[in-house]
N, C-alpha and C positions, 0 to 999 in steps of 0.2 A: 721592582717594577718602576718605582718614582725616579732612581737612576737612568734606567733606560728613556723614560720619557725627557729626561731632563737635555741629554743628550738631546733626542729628536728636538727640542726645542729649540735649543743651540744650532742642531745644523739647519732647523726652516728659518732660522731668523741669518744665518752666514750666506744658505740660496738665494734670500730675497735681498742679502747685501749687495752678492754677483749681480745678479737679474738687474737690481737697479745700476750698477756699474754697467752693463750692459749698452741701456738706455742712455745713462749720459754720456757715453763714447759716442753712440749713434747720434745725438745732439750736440754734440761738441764737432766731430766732423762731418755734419752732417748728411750721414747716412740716411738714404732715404728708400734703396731698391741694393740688390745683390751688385750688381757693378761697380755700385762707389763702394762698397766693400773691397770689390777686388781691385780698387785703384787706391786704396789706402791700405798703405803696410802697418803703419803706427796703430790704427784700427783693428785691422786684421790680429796682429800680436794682444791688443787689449783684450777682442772680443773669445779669442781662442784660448786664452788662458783662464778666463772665466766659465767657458762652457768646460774647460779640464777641471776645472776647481768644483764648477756643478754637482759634476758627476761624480768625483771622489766623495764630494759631502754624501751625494742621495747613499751611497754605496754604506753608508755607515748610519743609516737609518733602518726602523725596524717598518717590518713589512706590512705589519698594525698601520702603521699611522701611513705610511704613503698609501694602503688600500685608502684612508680619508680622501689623500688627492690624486684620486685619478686622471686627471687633465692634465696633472705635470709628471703623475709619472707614467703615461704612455709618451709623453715624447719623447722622438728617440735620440739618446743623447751619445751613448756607446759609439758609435761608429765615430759621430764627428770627435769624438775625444779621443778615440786610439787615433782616426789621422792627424789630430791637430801635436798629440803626445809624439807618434813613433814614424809621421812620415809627410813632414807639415806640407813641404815642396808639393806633394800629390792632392791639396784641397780643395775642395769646390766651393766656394762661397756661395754659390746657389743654395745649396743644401745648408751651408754655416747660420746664411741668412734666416733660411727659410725655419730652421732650427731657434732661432734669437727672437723670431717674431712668435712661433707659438710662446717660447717664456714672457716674454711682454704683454700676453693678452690679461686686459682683464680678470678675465674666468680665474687664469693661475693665479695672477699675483693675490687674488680675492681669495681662492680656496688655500692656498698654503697660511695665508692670515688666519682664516675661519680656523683652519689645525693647527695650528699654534696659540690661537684665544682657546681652542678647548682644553689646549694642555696646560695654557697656564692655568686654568681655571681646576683643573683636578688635582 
């Protein structure tokens, strides 16, 4: 069991590496709403490759510790990742955006800490 946690620990702490990569792409060109998304490719490539990376990590976590955070894992990450992985051309940045702003909220970046301080701790 201390393996398997150890692992989850490792990927909350690689999601909130993305997440923050995230953020400072959108402060670096500053990103402010879905348009300047879709008017930055160099963005676009950074922020799409992080939500792929996301979603590979959660996919290798157990199902224990993401019921802890529910606010990150109902957002829906699956779609924007299979188009960002198998059909980039077809993306909506509405949807990428609107995707990148629930991981940035607070709540999340706060509740995948909270379960990762309780792992460390056990």
């Amino acid at each position: 069991m201390k393996q398997a946690y150890n692992l989850d620990f490792e990927c909350i702490n690689k999601i909130l590496k993305y997440i923050k990569a995230i953020g400072d792409a959108y402060d670096v060109f500053k990103i402010k709403k879905a348009t300047d998304l879709s008017n930055n490719y160099v963005c676009q490539l950074a922020v799409t490759q992080a939500i792929t990376n996301i979603f590979e990590v959660k996919k290798r976590m157990s199902k224990d510790v993401l019921a802890q955070a529910p606010s990150f894992n109902k957002i829906g990450l699956k779609a924007a990742r299979n188009i960002a992985s198998h059909d980039y051309e077809s993306l909506d940045f509405d949807i990428i955006f609107r995707r990148t702003q629930q991981l940035l909220k607070f709540e999340v970046i706060a509740e995948l800490e909270e379960v990762k301080n309780g792992i460390e701790r056990s």
